[in-house]
Structure formats: structure tokens, C-alpha cells
Short mmCIF file of the C-alpha atoms (twelve columns), coordinates in Angstrom:
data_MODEL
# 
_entry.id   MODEL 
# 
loop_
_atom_site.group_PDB 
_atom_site.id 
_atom_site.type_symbol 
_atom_site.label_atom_id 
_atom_site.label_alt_id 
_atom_site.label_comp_id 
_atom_site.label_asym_id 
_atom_site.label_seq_id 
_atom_site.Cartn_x 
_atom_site.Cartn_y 
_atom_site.Cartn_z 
_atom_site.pdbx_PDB_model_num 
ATOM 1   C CA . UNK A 1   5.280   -3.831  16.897 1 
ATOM 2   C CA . UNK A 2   2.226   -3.523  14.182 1 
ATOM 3   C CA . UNK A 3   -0.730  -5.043  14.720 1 
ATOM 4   C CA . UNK A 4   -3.376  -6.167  12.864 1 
ATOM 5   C CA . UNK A 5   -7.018  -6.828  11.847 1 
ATOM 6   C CA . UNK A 6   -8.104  -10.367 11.418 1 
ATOM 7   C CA . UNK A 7   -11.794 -11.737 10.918 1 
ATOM 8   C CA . UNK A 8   -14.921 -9.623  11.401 1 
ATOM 9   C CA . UNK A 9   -14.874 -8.854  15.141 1 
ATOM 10  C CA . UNK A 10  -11.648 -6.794  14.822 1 
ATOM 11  C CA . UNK A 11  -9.213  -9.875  16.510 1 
ATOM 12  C CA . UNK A 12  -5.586  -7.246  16.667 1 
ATOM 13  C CA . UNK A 13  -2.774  -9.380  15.741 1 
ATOM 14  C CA . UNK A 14  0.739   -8.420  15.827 1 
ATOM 15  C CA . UNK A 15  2.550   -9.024  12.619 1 
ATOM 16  C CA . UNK A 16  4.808   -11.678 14.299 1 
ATOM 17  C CA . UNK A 17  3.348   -14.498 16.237 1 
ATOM 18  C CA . UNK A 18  4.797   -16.861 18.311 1 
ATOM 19  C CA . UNK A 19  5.081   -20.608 16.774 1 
ATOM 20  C CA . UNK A 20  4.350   -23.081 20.108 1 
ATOM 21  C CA . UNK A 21  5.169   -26.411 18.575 1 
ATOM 22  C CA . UNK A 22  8.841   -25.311 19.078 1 
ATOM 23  C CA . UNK A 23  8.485   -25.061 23.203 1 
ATOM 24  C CA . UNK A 24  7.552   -28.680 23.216 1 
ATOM 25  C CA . UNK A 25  5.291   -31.098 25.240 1 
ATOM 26  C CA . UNK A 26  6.828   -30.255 28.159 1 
ATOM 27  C CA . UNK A 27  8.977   -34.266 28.561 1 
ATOM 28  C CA . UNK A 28  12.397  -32.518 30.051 1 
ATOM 29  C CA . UNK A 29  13.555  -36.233 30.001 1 
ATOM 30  C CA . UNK A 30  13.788  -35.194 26.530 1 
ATOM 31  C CA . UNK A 31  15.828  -32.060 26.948 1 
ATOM 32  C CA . UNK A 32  13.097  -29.995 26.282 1 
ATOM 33  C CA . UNK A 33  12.613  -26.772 28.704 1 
ATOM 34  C CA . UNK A 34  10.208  -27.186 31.465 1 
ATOM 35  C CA . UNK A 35  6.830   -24.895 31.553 1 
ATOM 36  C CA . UNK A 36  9.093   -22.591 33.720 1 
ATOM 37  C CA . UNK A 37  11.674  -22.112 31.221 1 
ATOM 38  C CA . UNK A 38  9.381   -21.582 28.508 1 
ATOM 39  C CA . UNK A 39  7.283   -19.390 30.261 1 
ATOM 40  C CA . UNK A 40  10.238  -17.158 30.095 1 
ATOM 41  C CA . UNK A 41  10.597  -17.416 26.199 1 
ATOM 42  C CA . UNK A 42  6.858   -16.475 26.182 1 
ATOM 43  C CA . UNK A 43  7.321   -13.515 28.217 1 
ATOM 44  C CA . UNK A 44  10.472  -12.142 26.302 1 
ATOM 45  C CA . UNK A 45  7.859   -12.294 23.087 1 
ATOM 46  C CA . UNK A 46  5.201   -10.716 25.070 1 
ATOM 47  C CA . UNK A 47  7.187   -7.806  26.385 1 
ATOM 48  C CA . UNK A 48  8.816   -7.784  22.286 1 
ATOM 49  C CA . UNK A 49  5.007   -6.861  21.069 1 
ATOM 50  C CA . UNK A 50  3.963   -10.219 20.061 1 
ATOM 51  C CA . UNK A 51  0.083   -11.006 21.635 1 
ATOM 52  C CA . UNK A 52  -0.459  -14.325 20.049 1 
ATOM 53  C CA . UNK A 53  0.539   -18.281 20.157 1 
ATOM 54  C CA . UNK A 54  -0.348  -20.409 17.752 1 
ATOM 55  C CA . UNK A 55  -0.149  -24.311 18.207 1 
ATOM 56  C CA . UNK A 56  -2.315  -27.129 17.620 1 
ATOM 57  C CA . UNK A 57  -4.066  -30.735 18.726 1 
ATOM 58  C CA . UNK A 58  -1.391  -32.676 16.066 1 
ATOM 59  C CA . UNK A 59  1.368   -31.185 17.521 1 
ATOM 60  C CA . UNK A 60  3.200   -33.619 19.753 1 
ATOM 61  C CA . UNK A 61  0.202   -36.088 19.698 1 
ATOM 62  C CA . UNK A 62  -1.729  -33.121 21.647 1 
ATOM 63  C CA . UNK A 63  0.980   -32.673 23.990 1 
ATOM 64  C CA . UNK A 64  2.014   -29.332 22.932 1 
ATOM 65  C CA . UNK A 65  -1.533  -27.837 23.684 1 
ATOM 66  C CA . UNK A 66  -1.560  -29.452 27.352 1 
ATOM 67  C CA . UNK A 67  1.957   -27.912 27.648 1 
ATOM 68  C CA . UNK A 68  1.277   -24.570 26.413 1 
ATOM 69  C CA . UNK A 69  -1.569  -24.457 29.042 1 
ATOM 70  C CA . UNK A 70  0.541   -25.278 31.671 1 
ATOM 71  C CA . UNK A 71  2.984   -22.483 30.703 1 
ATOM 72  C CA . UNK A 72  0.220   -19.828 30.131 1 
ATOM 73  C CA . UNK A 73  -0.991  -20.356 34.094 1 
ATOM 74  C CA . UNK A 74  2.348   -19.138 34.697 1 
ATOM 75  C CA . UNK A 75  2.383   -16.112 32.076 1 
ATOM 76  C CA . UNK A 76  -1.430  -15.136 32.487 1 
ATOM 77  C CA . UNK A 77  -3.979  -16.555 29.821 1 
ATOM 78  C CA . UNK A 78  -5.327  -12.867 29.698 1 
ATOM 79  C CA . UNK A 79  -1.987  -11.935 28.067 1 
ATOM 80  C CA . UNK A 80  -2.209  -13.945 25.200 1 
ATOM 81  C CA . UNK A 81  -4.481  -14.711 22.002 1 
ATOM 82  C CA . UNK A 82  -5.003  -18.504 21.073 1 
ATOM 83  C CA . UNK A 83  -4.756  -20.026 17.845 1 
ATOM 84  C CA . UNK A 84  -5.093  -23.421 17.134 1 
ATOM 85  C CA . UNK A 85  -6.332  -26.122 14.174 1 
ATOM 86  C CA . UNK A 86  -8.082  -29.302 14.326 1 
ATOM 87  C CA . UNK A 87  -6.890  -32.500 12.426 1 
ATOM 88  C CA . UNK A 88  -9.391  -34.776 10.173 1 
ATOM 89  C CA . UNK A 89  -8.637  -38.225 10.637 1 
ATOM 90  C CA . UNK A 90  -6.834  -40.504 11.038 1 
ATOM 91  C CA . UNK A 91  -4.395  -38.550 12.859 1 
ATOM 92  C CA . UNK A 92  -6.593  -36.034 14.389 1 
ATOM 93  C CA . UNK A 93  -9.979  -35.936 15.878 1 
ATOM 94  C CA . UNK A 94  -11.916 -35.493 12.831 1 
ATOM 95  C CA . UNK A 95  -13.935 -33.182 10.405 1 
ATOM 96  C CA . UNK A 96  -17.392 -34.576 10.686 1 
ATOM 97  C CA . UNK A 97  -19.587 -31.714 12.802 1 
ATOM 98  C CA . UNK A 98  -19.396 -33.203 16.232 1 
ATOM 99  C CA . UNK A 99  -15.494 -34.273 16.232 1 
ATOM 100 C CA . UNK A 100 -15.184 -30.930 15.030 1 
ATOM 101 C CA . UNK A 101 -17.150 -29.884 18.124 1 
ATOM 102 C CA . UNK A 102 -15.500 -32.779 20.121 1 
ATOM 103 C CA . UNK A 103 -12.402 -31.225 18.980 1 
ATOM 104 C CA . UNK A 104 -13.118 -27.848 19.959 1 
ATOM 105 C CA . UNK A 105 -13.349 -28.889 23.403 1 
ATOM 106 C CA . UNK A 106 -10.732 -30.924 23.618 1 
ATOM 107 C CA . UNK A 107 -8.184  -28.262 22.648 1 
ATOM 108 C CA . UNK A 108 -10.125 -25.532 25.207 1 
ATOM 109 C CA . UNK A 109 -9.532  -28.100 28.163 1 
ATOM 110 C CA . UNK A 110 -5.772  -28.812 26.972 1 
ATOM 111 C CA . UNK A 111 -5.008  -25.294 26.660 1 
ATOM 112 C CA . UNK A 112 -7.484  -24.285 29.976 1 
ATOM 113 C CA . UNK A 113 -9.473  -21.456 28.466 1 
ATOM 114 C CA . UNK A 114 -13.090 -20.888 27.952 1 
ATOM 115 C CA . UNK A 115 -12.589 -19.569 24.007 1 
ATOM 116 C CA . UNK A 116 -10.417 -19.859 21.437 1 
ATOM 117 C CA . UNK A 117 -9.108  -16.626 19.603 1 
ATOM 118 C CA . UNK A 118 -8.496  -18.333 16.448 1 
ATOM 119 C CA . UNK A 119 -9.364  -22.057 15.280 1 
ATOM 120 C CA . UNK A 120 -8.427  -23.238 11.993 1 
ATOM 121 C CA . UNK A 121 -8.648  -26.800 9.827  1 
ATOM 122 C CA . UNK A 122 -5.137  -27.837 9.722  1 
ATOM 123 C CA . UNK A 123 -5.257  -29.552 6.433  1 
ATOM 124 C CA . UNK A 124 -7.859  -31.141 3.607  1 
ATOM 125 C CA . UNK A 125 -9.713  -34.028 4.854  1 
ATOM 126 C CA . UNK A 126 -9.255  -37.514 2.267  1 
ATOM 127 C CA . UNK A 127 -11.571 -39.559 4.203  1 
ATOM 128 C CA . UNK A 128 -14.598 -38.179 2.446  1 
ATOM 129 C CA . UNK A 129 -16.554 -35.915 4.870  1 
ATOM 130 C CA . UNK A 130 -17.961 -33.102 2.963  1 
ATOM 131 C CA . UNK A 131 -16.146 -29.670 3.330  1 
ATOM 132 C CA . UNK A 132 -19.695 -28.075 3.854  1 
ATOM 133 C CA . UNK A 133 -20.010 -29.950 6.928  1 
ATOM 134 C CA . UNK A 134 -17.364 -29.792 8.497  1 
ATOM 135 C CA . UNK A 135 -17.525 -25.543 7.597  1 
ATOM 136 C CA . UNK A 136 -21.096 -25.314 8.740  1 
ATOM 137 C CA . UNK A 137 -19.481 -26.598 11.979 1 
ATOM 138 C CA . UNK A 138 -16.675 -24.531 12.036 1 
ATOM 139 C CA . UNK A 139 -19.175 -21.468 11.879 1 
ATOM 140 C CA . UNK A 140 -21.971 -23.045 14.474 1 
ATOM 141 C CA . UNK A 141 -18.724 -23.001 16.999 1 
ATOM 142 C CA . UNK A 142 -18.324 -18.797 16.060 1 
ATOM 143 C CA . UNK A 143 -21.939 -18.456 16.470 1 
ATOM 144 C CA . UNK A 144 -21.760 -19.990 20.023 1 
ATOM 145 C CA . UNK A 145 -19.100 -18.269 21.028 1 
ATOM 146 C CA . UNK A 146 -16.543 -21.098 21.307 1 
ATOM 147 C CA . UNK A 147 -14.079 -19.111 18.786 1 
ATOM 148 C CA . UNK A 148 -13.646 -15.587 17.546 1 
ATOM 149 C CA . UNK A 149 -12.094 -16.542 13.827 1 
ATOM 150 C CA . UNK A 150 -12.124 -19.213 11.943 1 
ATOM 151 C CA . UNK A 151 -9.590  -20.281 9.135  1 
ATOM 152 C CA . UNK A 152 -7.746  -22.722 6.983  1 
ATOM 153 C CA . UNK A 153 -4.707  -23.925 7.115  1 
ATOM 154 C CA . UNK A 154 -2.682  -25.912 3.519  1 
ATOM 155 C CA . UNK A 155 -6.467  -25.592 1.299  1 
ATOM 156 C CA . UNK A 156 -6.373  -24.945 -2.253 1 
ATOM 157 C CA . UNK A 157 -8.034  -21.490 -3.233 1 
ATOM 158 C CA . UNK A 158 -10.840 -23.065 -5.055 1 
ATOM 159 C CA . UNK A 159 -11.867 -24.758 -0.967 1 
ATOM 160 C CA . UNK A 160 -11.292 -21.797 -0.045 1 
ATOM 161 C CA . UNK A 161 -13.553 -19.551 -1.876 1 
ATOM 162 C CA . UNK A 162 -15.596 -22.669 -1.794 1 
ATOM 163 C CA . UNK A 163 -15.830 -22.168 2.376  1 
ATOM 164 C CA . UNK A 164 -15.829 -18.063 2.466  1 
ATOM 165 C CA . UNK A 165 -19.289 -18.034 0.200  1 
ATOM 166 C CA . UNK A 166 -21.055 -20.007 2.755  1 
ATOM 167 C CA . UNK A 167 -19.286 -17.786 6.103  1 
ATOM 168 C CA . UNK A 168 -16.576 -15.870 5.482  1 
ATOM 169 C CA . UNK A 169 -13.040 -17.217 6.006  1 
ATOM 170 C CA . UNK A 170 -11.290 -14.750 8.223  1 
ATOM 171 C CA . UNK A 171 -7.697  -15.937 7.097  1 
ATOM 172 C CA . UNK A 172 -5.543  -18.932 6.248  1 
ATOM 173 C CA . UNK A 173 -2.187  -20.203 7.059  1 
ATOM 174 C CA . UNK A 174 0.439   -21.233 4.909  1 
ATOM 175 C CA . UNK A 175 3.977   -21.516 4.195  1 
ATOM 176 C CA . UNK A 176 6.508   -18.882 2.347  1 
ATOM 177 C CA . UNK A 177 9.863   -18.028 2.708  1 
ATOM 178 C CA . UNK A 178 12.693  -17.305 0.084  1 
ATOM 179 C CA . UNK A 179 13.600  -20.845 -0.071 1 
ATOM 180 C CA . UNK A 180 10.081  -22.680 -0.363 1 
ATOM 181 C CA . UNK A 181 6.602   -22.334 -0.954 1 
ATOM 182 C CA . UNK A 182 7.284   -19.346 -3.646 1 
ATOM 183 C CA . UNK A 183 3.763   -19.804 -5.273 1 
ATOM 184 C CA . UNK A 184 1.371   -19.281 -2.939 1 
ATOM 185 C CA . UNK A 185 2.322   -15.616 -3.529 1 
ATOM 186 C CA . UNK A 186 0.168   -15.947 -5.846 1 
ATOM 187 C CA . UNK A 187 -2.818  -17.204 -3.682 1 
ATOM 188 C CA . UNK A 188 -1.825  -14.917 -0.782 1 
ATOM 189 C CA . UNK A 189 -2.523  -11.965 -3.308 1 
ATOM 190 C CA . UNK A 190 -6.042  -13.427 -4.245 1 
ATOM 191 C CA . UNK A 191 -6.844  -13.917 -0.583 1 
ATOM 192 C CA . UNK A 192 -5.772  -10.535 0.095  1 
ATOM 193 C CA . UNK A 193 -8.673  -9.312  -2.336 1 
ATOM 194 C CA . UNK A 194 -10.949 -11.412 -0.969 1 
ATOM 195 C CA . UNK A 195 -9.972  -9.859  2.775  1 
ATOM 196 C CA . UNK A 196 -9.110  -13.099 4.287  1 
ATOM 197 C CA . UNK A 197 -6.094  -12.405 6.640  1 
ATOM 198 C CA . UNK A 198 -3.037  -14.715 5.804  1 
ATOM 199 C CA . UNK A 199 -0.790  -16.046 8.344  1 
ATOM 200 C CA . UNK A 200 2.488   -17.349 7.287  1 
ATOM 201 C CA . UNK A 201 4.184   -20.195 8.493  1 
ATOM 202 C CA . UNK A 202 8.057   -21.611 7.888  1 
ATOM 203 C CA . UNK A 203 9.387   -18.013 6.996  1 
ATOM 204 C CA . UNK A 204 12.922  -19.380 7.689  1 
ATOM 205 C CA . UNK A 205 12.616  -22.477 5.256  1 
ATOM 206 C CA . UNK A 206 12.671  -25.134 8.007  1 
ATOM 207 C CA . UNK A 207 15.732  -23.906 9.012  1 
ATOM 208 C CA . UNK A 208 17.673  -23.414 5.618  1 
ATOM 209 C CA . UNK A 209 17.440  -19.931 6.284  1 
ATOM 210 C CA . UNK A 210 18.942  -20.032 9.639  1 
ATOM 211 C CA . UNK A 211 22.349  -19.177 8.829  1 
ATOM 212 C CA . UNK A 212 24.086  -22.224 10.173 1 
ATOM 213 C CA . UNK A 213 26.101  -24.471 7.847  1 
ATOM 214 C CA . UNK A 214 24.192  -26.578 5.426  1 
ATOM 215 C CA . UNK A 215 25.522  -30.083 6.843  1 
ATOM 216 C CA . UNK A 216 24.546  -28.525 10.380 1 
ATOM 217 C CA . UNK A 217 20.806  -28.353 9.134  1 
ATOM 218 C CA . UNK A 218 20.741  -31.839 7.113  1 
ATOM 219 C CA . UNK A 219 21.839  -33.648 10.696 1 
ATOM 220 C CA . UNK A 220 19.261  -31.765 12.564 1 
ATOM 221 C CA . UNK A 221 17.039  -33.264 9.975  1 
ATOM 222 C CA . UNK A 222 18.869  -37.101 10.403 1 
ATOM 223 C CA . UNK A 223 15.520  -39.097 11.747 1 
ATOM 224 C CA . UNK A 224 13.017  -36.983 8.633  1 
ATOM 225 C CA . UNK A 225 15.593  -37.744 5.567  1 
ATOM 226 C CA . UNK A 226 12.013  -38.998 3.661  1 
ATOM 227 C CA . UNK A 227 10.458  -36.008 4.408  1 
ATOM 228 C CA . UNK A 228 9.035   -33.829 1.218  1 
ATOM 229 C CA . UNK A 229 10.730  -30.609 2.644  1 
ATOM 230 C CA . UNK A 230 13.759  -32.398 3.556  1 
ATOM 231 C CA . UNK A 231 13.845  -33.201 -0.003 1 
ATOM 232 C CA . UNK A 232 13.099  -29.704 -1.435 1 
ATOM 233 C CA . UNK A 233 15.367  -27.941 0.558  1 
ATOM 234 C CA . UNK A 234 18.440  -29.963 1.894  1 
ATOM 235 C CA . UNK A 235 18.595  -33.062 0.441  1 
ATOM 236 C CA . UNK A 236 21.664  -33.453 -2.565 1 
ATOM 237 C CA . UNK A 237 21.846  -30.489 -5.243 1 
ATOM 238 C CA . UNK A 238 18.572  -28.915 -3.616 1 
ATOM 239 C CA . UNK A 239 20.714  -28.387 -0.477 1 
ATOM 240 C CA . UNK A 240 23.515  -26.976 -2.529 1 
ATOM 241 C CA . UNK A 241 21.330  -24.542 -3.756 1 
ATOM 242 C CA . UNK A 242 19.518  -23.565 -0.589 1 
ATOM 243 C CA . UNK A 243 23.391  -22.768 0.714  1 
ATOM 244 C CA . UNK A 244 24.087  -20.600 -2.806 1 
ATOM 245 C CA . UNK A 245 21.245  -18.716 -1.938 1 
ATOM 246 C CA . UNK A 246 22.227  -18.326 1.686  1 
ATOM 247 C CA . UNK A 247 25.766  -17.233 0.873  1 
ATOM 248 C CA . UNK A 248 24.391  -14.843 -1.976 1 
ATOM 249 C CA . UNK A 249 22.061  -13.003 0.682  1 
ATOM 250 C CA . UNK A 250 24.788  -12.682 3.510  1 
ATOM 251 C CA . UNK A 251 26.118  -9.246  1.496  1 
ATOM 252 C CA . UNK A 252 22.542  -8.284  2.338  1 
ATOM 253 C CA . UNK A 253 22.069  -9.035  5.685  1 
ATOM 254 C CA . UNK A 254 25.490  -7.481  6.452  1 
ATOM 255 C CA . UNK A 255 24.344  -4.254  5.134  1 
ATOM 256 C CA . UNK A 256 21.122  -4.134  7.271  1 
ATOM 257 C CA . UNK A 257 22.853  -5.246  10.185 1 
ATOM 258 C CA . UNK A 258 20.659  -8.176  10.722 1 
ATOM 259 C CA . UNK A 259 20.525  -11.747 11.095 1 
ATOM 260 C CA . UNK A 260 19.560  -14.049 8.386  1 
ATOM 261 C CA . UNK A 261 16.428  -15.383 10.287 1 
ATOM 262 C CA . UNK A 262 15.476  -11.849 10.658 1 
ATOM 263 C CA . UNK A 263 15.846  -10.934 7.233  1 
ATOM 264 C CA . UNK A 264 13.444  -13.918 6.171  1 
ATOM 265 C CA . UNK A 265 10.942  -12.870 8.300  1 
ATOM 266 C CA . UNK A 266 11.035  -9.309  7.204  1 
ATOM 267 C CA . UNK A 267 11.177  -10.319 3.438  1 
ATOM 268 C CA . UNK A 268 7.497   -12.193 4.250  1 
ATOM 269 C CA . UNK A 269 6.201   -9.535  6.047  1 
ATOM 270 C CA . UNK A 270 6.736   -7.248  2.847  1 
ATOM 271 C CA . UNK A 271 4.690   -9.652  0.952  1 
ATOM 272 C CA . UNK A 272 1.219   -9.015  -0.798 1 
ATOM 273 C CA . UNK A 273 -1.743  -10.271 0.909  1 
ATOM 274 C CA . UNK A 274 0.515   -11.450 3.921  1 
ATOM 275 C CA . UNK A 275 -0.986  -10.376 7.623  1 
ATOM 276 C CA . UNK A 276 1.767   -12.198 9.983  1 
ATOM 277 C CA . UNK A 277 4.600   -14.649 9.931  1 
ATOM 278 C CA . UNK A 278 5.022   -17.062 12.459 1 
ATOM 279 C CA . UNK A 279 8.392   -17.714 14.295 1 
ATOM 280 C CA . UNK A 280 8.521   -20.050 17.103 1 
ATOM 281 C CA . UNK A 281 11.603  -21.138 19.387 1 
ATOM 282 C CA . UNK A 282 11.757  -21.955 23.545 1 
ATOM 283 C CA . UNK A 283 14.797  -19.733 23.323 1 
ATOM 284 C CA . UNK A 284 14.484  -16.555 25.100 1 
ATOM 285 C CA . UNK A 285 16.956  -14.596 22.734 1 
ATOM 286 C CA . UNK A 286 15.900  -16.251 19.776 1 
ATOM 287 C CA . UNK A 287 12.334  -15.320 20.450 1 
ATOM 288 C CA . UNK A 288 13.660  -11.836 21.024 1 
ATOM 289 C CA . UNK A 289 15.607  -11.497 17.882 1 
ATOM 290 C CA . UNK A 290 12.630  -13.108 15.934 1 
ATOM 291 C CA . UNK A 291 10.666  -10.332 16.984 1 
ATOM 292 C CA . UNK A 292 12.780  -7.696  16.038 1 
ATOM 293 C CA . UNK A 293 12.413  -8.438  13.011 1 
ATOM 294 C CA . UNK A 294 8.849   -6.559  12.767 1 
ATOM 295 C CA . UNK A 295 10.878  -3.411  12.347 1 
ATOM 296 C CA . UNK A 296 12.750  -4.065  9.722  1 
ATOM 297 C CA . UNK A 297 12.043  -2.041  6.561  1 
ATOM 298 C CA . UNK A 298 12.840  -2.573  2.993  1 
ATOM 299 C CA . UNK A 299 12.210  0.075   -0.042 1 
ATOM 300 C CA . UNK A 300 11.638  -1.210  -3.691 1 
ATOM 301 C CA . UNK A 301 15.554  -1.490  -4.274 1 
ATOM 302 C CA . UNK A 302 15.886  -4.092  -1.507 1 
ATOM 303 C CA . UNK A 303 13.233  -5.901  -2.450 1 
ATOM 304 C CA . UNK A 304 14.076  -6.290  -6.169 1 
ATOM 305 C CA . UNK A 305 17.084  -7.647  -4.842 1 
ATOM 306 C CA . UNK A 306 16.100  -10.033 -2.986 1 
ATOM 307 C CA . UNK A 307 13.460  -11.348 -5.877 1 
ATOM 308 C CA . UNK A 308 16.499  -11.567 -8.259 1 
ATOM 309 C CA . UNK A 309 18.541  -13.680 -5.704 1 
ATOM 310 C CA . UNK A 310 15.696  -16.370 -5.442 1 
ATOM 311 C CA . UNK A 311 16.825  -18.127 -8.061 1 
ATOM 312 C CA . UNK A 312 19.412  -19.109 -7.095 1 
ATOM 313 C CA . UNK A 313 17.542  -21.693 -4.547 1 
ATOM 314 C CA . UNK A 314 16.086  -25.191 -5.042 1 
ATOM 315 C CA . UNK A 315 12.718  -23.857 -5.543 1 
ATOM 316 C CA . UNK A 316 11.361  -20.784 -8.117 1 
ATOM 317 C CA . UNK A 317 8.056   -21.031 -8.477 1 
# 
């Protein structure tokens, strides 16, 4: 698998990360696997090529980072770079500088590590703490030694920019696939001039680009009905569209001998500006296939094509 360059100290990513909020917090009352269990998908992606999780302290009320350090004493921390974002309030610890330290060390004692590889602002704060702040803290924890790169994770460009002339912004995280998210191609390409990394998340379109049968996805999505991407992508003549374009593309996957999910992840990978994709699942094979899809190659024909069938889904931008 390729790997990459991300923030100034030369952090090596591999083009496909591992997505942790999809092991869980670890509640098998729940059905979900047990640190055992996904120690194993972890493995399968480490022995695949992939080096990196990323989680963070929102997921599962902070009960996917306490997890995912339980399953890494199983795996070996050593194998594995770290990435995870902090919150602002009121759902997360905070972005004034010392939650953001507080929340710092929080996440290191959840996830039972000394440093964090990457640690990123998960979205805008709206409570009114100023972004210069909570950046000058963000940098203070580099300095110390707390975190190798620092990012952002759902900013605008213009907080963006904003943050990388005070201390450079070593990359961002966002969402793309062929179904969703289409223009922040757009910003991906700026941030690719300005040599901030971008890490993409949702390549598979929250699971309208997972091949399975559009009422399939819409009950897996039963108890979120209100939510935005819910709305985008499944709900009414959206979802009708999202399963047009998934029935136009199957030609395509046919002829590469892929999977669907693997195609989306390849199609991001091929985008400008775009470092790695995040794919995240506690299955073993899944995680297997996901990472597979790091060698998949398209030429300007193939990619044309694609472009021309994204029209036909809910979203064109």
C-alpha cells in the first residue's frame, strides 16, 4: 500500500486508514465485537498496509477511544498511528486552551499512549471562544510534544487559512464520495496548494455506496430518519437517485472486477488534493476488502466516466 507525507515532521500515512468508530465501545450486550474480536479486524488492516486508526472523544460518548485502547494492548500500540479530534462544547470537552489541553489528556489516557500521532478539532465551535485560542493551543500541545500533527476537521477554507497563517495546518478531514459532499473538491484542491494533507471521510456515502438494496440502507438508518445525510442521500426521490446512480456504476465495477465499496474508495483516492480515505468496519473481511482498494487504478477514460455518471445522484455540486 502507498504511503504518505502528512505535517512537517514527515508523519507516513498509508492512503487508506482505518475508521474506529465502526469497532464500537466495546458493550457486547449490544452485539458489538469484544476487544478480542476487533483486535482481529485491526490486525487484518495492519497486515493489508494500513498503519493508522482514526477515532475520536465524541464517538460513543468517549467510549470508542477507551475501547480502541483496550484493543491496541492486544495488537501492540507500537503498530499503529493515532488520530483523534476534540469536541467544543456542549458535547465535547471544549475549545478554550486548557479543555483543549484537558482534552488532550483525556483522549491519551483513554487510548493509553504517551502521544498522539494526529489530533484534530472535530468541528467549528458556536459558543464563542476565539479560533486563535483555541489554535494557539492546538500548537502549544505540538510544541510540547503531546501531538505530532495537528488538523481540522468540517472548517470552512477561510478558518482554515485563517489557522495555517498563525502555525501551519498539516491537513484536514472531510467528507467526499460520489454520492455526497461533491464540493469540497473544490476546497480539497485549494488545500492541496496550500500543502495541507486532506483526509477523507464517508467515501462510501454512509452506506449508499455499499451495494446493498436501497430499502436495506434506509432501515439501517430507521432510529436517524431526521438526520441531514439521511435526508440527502436516502430519504424519498434523493434515495431513488442514490440507487440510479448505484445501478448505473455496477457496469463499471463489473469490468474492474471490484466491489462497489472498493470502487468508491478508489474514485476518492484519485481525487485532487486528497491524501487518504478513511474506511472503517469490525469486520475482518470487510476491513480486508476496504484495503484493497489502495491498488486500484483508474486512467483518464475511467475517470471521465465516472464524473459523467454523478449526476445521476441526489447531490451535484
Amino acid at each position: 500500500m502507498e504511503y504518505r507525507t502528512l505535517g512537517s515532521d514527515g508523519l507516513g500515512v498509508s492512503v487508506i486508514g482505518l475508521g474506529g468508530v465502526e469497532l464500537g465501545s466495546g458493550d457486547t450486550t449490544r452485539g458489538e465485537p469484544s476487544a478480542k474480536e476487533a483486535a482481529k479486524a485491526v490486525a487484518v488492516g495492519l497486515d493489508a498496509g494500513m498503519n493508522w486508526l482514526d477515532t475520536a472523544e465524541a464517538y460513543h460518548d468517549t467510549g470508542n477511544e477507551a475501547f480502541i485502547g483496550e484493543v491496541l494492548g492486544l495488537v501492540g500500540r507500537e503498530r499503529v498511528l493515532l488520530s483523534t479530534k476534540l469536541l467544543p462544547k456542549p458535547n465535547g470537552t471544549g475549545f478554550r486552551a486548557e479543555e483543549v489541553r484537558q482534552g488532550c489528556r483525556a483522549s491519551l489516557d483513554r487510548l493509553r499512549c504517551d502521544c498522539l500521532d494526529i489530533y484534530l478539532l472535530h468541528a467549528p465551535d458556536e459558543t464563542g471562544v476565539p479560533l486563535e485560542e483555541t489554535w494557539g493551543a492546538m500548537s502549544g500541545l505540538a510544541e510540547e510534544g503531546l501531538v505530532r500533527a495537528i488538523g481540522l476537521s468540517n472548517f470552512a477554507l477561510e478558518d482554515i487559512e485563517r489557522c495555517h497563517a498563525w502555525r501551519k495546518v498539516d491537513l484536514v478531514q472531510d467528507g467526499l464520495s460520489l454520492v455526497d459532499h461533491l464540493d469540497n473538491r473544490e476546497l480539497f484542491l485549494r488545500l492541496g496548494d496550500l500543502g495541507i494533507g486532506v483526509v477523507v471521510y464517508e467515501p462510501i456515502g454512509s452506506g449508499a455506496l455499499s451495494g446493498r438494496p436501497i430499502e436495506e440502507i434506509r432501515e439501517v438508518w430507521a432510529d436517524w430518519s431526521e438526520a441531514p445525510v439521511f435526508k440527502r442521500l436516502l430519504e424519498g426521490e434523493n434515495g431513488e437517485k442514490s440507487a440510479s446512480l448505484v445501478a448505473a456504476l455496477r457496469p463499471v465495477v463489473e469490468r474492474h472486477r471490484v466491489s462497489l465499496p472498493q470502487l468508491a474508495v478508489a474514485w476518492v483516492l484519485h481525487q485532487g488534493g486528497v491524501t487518504a480515505a478513511l474506511a472503517g468496519s469490525s469486520n475482518p473481511e470487510h476491513v480486508r476488502a476496504n484495503a484493497a482498494a489502495a491498488d486500484l487504478e483508474f486512467d483518464e477514460d475511467a475517470l471521465a466516466e465516472l464524473e459523467a455518471l454523478i449526476s445521476l445522484g441526489p447531490t451535484r455540486s
